[in-house]
gemmi code that builds the backbone of each chain (N, CA, C; Angstrom):
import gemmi

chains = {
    "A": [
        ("UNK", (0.846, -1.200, 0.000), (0.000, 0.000, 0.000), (0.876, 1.243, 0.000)),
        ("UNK", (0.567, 1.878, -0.757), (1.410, 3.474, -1.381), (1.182, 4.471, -0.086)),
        ("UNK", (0.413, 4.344, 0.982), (-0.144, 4.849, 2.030), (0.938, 5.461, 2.846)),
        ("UNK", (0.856, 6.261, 3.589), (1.504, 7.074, 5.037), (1.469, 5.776, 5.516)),
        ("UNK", (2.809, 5.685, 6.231), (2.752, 4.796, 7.313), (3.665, 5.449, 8.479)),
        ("UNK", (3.512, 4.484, 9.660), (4.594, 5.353, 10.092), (6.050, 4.261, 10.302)),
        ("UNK", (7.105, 4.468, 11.074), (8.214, 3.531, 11.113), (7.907, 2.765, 12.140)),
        ("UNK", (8.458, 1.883, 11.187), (8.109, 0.373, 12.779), (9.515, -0.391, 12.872)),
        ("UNK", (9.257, -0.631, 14.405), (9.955, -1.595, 14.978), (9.323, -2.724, 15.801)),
        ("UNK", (10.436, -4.275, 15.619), (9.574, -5.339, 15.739), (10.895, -5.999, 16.917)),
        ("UNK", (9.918, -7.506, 17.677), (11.142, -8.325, 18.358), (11.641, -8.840, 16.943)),
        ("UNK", (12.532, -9.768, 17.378), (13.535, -9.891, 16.338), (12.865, -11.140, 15.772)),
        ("UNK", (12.089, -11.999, 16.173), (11.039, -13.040, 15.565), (9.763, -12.665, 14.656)),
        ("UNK", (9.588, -11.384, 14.583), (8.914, -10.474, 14.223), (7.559, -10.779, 14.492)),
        ("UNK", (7.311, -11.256, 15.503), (6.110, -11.813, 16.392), (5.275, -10.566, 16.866)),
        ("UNK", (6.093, -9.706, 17.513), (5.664, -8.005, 18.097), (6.251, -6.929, 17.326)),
        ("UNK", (5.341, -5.731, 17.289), (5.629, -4.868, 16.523), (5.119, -3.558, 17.044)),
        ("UNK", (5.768, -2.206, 16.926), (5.418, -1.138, 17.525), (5.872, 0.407, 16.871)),
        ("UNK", (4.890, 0.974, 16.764), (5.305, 2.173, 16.266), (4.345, 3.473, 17.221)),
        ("UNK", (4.627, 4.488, 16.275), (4.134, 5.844, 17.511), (3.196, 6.470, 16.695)),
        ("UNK", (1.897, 6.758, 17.383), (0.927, 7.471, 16.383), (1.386, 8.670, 16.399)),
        ("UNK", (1.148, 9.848, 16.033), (1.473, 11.266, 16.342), (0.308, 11.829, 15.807)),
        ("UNK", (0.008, 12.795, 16.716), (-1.239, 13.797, 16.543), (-1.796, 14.693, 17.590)),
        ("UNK", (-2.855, 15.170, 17.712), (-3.246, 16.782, 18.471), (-2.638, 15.790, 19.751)),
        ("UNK", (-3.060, 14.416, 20.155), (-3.146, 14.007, 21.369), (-1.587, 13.580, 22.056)),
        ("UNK", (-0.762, 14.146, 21.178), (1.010, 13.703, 21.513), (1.194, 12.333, 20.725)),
        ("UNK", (2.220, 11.596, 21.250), (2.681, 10.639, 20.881), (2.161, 9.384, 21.501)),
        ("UNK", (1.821, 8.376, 21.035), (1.037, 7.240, 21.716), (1.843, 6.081, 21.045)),
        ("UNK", (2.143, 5.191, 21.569), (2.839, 4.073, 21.235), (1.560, 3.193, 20.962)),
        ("UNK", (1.788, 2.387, 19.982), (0.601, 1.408, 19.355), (2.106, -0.098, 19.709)),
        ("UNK", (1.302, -1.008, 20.004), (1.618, -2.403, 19.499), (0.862, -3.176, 19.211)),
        ("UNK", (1.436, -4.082, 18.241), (0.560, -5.506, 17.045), (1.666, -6.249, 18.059)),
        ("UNK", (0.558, -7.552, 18.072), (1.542, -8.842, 18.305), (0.223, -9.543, 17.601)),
        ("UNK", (1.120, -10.601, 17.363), (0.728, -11.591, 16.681), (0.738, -12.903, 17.346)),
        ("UNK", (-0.197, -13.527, 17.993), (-0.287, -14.143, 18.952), (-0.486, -15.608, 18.953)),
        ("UNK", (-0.098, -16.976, 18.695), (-0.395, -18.384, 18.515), (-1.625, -18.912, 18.909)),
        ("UNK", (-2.502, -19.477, 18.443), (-3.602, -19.358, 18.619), (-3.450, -21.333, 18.934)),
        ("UNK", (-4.072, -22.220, 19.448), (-4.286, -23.852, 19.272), (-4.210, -24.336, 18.389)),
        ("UNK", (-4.295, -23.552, 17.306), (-4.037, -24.451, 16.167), (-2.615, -23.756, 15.209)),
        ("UNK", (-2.026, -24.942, 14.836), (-0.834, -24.649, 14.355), (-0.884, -23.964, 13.294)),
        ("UNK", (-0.218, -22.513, 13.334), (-0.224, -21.670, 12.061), (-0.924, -20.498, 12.066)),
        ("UNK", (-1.627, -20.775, 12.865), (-3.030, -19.720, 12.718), (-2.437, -18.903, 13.992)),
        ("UNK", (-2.559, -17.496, 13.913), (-1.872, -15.952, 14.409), (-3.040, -15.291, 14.709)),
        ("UNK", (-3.463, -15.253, 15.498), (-4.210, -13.747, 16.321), (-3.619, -12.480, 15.680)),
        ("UNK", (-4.481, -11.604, 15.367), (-3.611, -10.393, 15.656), (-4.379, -9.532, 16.586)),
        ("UNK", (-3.380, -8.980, 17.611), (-3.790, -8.120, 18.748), (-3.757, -6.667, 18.429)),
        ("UNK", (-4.131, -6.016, 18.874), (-3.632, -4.572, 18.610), (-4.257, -3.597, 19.540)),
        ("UNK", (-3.244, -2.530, 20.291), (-3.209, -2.082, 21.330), (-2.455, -0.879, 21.829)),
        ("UNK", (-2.898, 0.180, 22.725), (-1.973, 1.287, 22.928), (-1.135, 1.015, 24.267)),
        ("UNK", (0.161, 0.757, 23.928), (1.229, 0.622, 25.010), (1.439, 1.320, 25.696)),
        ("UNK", (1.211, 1.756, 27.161), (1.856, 2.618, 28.345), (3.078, 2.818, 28.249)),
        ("UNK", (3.903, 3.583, 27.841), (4.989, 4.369, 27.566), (5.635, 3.739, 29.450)),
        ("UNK", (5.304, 4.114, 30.239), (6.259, 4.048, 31.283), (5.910, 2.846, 32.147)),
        ("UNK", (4.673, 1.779, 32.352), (4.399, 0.692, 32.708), (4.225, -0.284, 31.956)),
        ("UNK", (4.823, -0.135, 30.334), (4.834, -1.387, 29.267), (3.239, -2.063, 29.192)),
        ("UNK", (2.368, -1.572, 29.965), (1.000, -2.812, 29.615), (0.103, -1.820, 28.527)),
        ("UNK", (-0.229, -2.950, 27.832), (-1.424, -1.997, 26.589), (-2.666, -2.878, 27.167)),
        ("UNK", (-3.516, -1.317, 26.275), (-4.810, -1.779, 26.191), (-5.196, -1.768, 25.206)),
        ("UNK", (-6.381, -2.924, 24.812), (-6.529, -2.852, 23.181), (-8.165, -2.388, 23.296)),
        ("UNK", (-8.446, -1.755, 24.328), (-10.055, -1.310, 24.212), (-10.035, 0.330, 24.312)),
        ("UNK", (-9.154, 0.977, 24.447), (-9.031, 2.281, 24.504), (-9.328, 3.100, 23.019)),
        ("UNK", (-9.981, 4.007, 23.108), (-9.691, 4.822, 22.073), (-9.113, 6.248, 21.871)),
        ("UNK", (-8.040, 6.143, 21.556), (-6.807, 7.553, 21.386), (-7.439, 8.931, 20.561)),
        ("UNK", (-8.376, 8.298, 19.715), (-8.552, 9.397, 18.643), (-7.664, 10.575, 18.272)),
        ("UNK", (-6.294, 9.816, 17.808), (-5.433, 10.891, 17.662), (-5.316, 11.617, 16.193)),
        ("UNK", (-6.655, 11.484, 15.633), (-6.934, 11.921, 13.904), (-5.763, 11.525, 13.131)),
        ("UNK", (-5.231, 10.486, 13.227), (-4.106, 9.586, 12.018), (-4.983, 8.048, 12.187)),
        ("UNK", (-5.620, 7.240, 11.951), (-6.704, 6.493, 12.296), (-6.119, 5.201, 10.671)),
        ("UNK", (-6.267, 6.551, 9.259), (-5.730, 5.792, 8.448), (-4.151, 5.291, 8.437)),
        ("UNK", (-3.677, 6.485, 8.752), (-2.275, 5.959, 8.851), (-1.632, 4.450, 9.901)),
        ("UNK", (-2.666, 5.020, 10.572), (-3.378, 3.495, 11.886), (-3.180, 2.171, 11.098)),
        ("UNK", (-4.160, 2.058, 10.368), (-4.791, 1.386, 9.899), (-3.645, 0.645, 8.523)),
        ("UNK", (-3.192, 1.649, 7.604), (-1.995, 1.173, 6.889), (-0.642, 0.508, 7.554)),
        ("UNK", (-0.230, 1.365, 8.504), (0.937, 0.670, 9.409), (0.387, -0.817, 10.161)),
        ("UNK", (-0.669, -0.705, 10.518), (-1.220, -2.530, 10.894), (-0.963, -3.445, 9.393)),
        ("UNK", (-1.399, -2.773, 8.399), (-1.552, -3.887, 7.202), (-0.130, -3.665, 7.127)),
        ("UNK", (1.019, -3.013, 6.954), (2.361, -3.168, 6.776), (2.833, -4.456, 7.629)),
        ("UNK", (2.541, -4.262, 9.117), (3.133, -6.080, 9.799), (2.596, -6.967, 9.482)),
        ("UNK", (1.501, -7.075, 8.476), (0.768, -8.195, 7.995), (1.644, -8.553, 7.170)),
        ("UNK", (2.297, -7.562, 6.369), (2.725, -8.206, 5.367), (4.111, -8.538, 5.850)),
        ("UNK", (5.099, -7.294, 6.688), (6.423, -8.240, 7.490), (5.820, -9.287, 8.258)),
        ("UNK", (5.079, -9.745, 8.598), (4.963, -10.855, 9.546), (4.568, -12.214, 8.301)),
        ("UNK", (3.756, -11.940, 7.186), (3.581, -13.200, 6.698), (4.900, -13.103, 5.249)),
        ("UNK", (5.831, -12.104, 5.725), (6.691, -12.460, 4.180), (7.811, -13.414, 5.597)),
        ("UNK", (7.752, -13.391, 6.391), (8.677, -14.553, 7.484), (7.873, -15.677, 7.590)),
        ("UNK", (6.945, -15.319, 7.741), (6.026, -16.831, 7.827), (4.931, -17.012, 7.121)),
        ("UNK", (5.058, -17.554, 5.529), (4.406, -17.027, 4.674), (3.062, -18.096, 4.548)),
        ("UNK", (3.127, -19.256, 5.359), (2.251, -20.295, 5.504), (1.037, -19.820, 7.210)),
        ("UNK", (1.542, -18.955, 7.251), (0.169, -18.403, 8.036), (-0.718, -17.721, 8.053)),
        ("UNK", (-1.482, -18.354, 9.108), (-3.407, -17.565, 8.834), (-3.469, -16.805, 10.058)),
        ("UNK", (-3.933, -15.530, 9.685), (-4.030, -14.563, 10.630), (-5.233, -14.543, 10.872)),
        ("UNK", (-5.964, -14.259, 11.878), (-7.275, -14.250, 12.485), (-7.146, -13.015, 13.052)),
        ("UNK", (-8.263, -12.110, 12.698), (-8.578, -10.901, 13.363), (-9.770, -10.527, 13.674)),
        ("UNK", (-9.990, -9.908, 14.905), (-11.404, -9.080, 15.636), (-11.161, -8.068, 16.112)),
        ("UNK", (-12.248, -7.079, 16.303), (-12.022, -6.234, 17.428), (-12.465, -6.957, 18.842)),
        ("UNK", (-11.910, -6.115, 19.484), (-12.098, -6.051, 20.855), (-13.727, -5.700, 21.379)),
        ("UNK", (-14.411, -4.620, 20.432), (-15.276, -4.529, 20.191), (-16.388, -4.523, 18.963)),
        ("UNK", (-17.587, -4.511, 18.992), (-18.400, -4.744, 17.726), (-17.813, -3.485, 16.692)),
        ("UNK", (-17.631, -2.356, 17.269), (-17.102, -1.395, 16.466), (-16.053, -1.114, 16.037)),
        ("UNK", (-15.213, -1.842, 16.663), (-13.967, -1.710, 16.333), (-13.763, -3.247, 15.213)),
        ("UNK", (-14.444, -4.279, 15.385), (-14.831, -5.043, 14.295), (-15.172, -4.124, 13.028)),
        ("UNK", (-16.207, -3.354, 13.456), (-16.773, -2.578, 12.062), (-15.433, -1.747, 11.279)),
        ("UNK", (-14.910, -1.473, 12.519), (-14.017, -0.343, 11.573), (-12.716, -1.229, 10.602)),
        ("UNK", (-12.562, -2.675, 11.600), (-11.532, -3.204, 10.629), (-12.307, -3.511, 9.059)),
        ("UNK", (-13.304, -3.858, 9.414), (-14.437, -4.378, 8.003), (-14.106, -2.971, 6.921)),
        ("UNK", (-14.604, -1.853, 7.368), (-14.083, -0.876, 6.500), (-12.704, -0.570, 6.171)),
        ("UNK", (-11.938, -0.759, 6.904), (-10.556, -0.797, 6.560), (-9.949, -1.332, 5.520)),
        ("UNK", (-10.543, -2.924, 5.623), (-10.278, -3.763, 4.234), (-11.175, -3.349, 3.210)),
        ("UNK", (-12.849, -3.054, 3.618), (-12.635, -2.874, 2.223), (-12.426, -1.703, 1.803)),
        ("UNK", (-11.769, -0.763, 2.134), (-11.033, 0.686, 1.915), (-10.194, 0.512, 0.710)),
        ("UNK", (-9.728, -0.949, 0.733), (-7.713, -1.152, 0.400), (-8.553, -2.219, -0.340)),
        ("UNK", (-9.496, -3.004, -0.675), (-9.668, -4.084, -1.005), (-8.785, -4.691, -2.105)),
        ("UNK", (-9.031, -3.632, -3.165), (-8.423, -4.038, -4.398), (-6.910, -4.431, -4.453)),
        ("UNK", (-6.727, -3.455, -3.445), (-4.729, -3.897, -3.251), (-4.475, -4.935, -2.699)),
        ("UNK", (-5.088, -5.250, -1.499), (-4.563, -6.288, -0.975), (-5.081, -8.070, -1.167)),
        ("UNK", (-6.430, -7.459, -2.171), (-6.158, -8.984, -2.634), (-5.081, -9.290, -3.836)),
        ("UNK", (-4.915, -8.491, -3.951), (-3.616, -8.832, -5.129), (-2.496, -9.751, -4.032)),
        ("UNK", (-2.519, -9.567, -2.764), (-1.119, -10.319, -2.121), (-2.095, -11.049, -1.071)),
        ("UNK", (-3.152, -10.992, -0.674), (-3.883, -11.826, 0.324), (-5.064, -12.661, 0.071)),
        ("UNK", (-5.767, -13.382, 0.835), (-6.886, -14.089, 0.936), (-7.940, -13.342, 1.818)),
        ("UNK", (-9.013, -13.292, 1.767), (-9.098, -12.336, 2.801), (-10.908, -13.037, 2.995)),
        ("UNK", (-11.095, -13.835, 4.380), (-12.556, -14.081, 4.553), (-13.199, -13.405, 5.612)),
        ("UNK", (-14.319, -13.367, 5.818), (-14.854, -13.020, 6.865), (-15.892, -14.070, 7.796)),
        ("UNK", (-16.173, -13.900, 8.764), (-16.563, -14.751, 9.697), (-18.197, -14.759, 9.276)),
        ("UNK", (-19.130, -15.355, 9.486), (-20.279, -14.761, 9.810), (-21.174, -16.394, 9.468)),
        ("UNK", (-22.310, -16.367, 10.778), (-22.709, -17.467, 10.635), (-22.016, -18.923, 11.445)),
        ("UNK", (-20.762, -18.337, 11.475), (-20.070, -19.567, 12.409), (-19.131, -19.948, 10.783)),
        ("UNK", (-18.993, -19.752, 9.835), (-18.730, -19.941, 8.532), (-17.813, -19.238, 7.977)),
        ("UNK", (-16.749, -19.057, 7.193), (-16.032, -18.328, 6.672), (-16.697, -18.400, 4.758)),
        ("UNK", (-16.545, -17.315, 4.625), (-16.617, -16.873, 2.961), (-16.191, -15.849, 2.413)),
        ("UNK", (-15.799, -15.935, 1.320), (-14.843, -15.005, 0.814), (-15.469, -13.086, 1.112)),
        ("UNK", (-14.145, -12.515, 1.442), (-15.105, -11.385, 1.743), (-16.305, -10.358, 0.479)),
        ("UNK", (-16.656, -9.623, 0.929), (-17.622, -8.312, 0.614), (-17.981, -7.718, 1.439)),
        ("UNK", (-17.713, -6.629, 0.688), (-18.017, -5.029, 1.513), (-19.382, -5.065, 1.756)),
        ("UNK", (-19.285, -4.400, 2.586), (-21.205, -4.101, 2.867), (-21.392, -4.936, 3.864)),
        ("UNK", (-20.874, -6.136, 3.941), (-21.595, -7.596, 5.180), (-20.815, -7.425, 6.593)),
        ("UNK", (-21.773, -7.624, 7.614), (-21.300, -7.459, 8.466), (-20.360, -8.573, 9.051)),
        ("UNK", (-19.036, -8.490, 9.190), (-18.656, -10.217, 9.237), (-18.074, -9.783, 11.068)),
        ("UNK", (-18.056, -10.697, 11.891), (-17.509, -11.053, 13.242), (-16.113, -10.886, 13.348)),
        ("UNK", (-15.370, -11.626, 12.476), (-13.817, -11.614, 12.701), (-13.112, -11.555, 10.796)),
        ("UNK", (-12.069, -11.646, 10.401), (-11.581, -12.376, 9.573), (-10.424, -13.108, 9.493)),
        ("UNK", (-10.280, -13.264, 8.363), (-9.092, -14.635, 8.531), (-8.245, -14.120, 7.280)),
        ("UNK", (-6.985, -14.387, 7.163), (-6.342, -14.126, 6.127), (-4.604, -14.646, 5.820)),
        ("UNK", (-4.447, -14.688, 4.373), (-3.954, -15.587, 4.330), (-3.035, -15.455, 3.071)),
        ("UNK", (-1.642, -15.049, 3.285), (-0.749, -14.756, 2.225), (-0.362, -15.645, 0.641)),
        ("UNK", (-0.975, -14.822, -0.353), (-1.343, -15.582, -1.237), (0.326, -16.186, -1.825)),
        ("UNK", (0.432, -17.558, -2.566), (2.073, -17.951, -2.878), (2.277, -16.947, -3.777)),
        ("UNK", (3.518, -16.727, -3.769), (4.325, -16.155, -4.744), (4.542, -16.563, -6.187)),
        ("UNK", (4.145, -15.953, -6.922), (4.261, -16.596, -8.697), (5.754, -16.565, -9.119)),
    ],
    "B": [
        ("UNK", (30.476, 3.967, -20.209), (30.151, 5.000, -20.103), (29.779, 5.207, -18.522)),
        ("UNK", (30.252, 6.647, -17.523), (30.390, 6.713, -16.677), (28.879, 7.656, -16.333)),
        ("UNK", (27.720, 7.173, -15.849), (26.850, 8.149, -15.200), (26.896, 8.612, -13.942)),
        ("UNK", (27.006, 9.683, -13.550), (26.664, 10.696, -12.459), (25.611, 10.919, -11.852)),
        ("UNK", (25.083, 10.761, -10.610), (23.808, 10.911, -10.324), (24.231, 11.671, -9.398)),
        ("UNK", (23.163, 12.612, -8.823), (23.817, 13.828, -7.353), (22.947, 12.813, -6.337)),
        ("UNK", (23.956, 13.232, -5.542), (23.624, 12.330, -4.552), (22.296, 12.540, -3.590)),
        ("UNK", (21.847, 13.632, -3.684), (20.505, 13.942, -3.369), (19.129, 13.164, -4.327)),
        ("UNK", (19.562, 13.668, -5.539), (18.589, 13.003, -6.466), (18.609, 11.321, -6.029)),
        ("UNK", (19.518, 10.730, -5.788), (19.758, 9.427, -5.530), (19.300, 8.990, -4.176)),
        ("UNK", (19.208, 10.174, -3.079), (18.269, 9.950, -1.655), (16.897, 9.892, -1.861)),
        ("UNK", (16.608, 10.753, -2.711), (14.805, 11.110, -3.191), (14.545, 9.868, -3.328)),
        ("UNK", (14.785, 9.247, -4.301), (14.878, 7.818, -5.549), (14.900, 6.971, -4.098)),
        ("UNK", (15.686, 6.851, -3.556), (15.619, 5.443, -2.916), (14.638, 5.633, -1.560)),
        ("UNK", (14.327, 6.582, -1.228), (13.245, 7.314, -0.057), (11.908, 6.992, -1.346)),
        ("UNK", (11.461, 7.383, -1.949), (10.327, 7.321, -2.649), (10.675, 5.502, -2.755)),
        ("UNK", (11.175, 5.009, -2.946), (11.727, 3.325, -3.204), (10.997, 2.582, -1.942)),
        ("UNK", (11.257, 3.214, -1.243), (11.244, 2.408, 0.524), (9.681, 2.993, 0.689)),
        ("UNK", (9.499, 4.254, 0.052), (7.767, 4.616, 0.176), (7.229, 3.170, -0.206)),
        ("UNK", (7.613, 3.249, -1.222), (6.269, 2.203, -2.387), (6.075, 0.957, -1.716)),
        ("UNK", (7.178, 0.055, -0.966), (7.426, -1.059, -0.412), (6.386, -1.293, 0.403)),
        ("UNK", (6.059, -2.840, -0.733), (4.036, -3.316, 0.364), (5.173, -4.068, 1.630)),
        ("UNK", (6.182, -4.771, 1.365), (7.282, -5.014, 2.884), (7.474, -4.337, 3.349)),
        ("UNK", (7.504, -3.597, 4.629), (8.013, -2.542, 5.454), (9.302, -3.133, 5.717)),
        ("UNK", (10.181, -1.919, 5.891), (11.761, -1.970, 6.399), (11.261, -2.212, 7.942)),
        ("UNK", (11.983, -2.677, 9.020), (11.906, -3.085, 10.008), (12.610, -2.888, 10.777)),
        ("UNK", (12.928, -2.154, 11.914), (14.026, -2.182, 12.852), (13.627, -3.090, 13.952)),
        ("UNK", (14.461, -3.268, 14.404), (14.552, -4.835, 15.133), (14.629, -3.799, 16.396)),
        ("UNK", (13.905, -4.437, 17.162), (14.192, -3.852, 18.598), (14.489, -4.986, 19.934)),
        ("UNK", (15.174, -4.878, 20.133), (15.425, -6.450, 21.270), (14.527, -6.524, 22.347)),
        ("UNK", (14.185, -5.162, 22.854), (13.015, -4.834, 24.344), (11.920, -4.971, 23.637)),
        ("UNK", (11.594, -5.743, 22.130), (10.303, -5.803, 22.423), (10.133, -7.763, 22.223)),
        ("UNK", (10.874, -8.430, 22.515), (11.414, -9.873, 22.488), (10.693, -10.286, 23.858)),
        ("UNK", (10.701, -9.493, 24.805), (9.944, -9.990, 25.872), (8.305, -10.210, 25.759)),
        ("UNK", (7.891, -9.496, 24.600), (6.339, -9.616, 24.488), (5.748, -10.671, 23.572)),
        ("UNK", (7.359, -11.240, 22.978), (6.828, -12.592, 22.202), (6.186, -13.476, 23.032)),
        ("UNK", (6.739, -13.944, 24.185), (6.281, -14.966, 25.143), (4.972, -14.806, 25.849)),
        ("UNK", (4.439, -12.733, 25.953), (3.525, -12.961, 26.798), (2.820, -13.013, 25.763)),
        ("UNK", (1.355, -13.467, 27.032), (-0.202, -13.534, 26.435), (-0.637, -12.384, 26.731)),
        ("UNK", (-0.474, -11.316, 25.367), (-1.477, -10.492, 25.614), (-2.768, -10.328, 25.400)),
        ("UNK", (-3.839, -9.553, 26.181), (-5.049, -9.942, 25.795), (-5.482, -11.328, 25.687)),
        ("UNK", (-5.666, -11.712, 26.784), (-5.956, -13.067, 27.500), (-7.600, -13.271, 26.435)),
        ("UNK", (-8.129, -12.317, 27.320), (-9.478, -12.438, 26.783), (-9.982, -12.295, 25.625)),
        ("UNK", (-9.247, -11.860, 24.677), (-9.516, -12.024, 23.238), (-8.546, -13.267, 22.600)),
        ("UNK", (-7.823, -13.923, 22.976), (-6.718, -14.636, 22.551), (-7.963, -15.898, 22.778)),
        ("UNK", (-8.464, -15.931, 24.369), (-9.549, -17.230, 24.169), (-10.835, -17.107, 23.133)),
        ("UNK", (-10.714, -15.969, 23.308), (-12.188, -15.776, 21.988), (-12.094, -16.208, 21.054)),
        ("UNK", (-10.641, -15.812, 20.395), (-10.311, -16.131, 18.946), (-9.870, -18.022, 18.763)),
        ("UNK", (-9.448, -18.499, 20.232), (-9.370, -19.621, 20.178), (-10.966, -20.398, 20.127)),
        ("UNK", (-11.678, -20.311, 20.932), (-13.014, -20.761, 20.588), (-13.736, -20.530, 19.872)),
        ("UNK", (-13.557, -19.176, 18.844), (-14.120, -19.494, 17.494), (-13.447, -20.324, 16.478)),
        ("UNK", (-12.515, -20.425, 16.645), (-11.522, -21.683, 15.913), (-11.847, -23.076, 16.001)),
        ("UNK", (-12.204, -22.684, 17.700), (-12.938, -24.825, 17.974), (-14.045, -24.584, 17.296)),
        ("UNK", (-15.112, -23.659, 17.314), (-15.996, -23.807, 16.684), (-16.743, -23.537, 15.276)),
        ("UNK", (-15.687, -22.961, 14.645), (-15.645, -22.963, 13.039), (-15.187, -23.112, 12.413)),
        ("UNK", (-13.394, -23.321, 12.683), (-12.854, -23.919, 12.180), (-11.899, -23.381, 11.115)),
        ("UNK", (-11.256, -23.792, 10.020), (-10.650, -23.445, 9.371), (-11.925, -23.174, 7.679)),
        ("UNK", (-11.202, -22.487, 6.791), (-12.250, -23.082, 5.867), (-11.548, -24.534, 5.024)),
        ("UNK", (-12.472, -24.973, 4.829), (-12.663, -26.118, 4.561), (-11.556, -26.636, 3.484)),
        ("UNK", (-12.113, -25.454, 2.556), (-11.412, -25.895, 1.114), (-9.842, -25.462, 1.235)),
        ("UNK", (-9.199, -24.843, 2.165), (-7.546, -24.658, 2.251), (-7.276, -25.281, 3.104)),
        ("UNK", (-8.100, -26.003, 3.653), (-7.208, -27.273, 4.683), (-7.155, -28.557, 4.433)),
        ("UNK", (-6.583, -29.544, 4.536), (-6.599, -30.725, 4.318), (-7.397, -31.577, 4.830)),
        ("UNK", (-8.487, -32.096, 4.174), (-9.204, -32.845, 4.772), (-10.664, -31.896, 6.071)),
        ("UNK", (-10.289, -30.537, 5.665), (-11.162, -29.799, 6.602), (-10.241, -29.340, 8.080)),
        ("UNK", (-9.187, -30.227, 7.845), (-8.463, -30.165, 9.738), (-7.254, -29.443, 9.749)),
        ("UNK", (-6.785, -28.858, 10.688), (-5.394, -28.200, 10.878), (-5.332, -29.218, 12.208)),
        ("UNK", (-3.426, -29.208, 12.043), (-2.845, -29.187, 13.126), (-2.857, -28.647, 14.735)),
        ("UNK", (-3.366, -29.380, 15.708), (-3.927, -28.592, 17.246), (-2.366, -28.626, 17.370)),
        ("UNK", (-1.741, -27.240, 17.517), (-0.685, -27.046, 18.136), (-0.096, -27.158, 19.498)),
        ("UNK", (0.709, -28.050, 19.433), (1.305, -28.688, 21.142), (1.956, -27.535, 21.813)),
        ("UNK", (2.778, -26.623, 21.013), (4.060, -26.102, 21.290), (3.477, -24.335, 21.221)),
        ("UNK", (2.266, -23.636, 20.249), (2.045, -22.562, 20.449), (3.172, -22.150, 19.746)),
        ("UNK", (4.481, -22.477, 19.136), (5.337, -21.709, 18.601), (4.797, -21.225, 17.090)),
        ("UNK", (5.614, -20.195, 17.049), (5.018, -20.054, 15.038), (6.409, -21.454, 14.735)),
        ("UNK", (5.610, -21.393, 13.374), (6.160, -22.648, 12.445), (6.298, -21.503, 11.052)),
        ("UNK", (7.278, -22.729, 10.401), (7.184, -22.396, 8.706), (7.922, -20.859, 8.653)),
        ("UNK", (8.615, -20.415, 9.607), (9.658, -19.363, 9.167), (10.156, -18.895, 8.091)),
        ("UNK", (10.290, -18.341, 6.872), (10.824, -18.302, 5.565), (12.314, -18.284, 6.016)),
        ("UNK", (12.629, -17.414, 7.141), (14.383, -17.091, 7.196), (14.574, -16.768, 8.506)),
    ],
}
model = gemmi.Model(1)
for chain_id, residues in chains.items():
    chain = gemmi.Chain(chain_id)
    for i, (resn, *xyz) in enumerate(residues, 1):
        res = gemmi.Residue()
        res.name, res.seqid = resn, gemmi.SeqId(i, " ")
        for name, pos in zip(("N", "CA", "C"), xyz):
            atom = gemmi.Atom()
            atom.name, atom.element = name, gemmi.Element(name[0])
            atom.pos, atom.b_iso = gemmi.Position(*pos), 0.0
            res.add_atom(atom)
        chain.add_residue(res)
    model.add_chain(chain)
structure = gemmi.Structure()
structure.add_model(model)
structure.setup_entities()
């Protein structure tokens, strides 16, 4: 994605990842981790604002620091460092809340066209996965780095 | 034949280069190696696990419908 992002830094497994929003509200540290889920392969992704001086995040807070897209592009950037290292995994994502579900739903399909060019991309709904569309309200999604030609 | 490029023009070029990149450049940070191990977000980590027991993978990219129940929680399949 041709998008603003901002600079990231990751552990060296590239499991966790963290960068700094900037806006009216100062500087806020964001972290993605990517989390092992019971079944082999399959990655949570978390996402959360890190306490600068007690290291614990919360992933139910909302910063509203008006960079939201740039938010939103720098998350799909560790999607893609995290599945060009581990290119046989399925990422599973939700919000924390129904709305924050909604907003990832718009997110993708914001970018749709780009990122199915390099991803798989389903949505939950029903207890069922199917390929996504905009407009449907889906629970979680799942996704899944397409092979390399 | 010997080309010249100014070395500014040649920062632009490779800054607009590193723009376009769907890979992000990455700095490695070692203090954040401690958050591989934890469980963050307990309570969404089980969520996302019990919609997994209960829906599963899709069908048609898994073998036979089933994935692997992971013993170990480690990632697998590393490229490098």
């Amino acid at each position: 994605m041709k998008l603003p992002k901002y600079p990231l830094a990751s552990s060296e497994k590239l499991m966790t990842f963290e960068f700094i929003s900037e806006g009216p509200r100062g500087l806020i540290h964001k972290l993605v981790r990517y989390q092992p889920t019971n079944l082999r392969g399959v990655y949570n992704l978390a996402f959360g604002d890190k306490d600068h001086e007690t290291g614990e995040i919360d992933d139910t807070i909302i910063s509203n620091n008006g960079d939201s897209e740039k938010v939103l592009a720098t998350v799909v950037a560790t999607v893609y460092a995290f599945t060009d290292k581990y290119p046989d995994a399925w990422i599973y994502a939700a919000g924390s809340t129904k709305s924050r579900t909604r907003l990832y739903r718009m997110g993708i399909a914001k970018y749709l066209v780009e990122v199915k060019e390099d991803f798989e991309i389903l949505g939950e709904r029903n207890d069922d996965w199917e390929v996504f569309r905009e407009n449907m309200a889906y629970e979680g999604f799942l996704v899944k780095r397409k092979s390399k030609k | 034949m010997t080309i010249f490029i100014p070395l500014k023009r040649l920062k632009m070029k490779l800054i607009a280069d590193i723009k376009k990149r769907k890979v992000p450049i990455v700095r490695v940070d070692e203090s954040l190696n401690e958050y591989d191990d934890k469980i963050l977000f307990p309570d969404k980590l089980e969520k996302a696990n019990e919609m997994l027991r209960k829906v599963g993978l899709p069908k048609q990219w898994t073998v036979n419908g089933q994935m692997e129940i992971s013993k170990t929680n480690k990632p697998s399949g590393a490229s490098s």
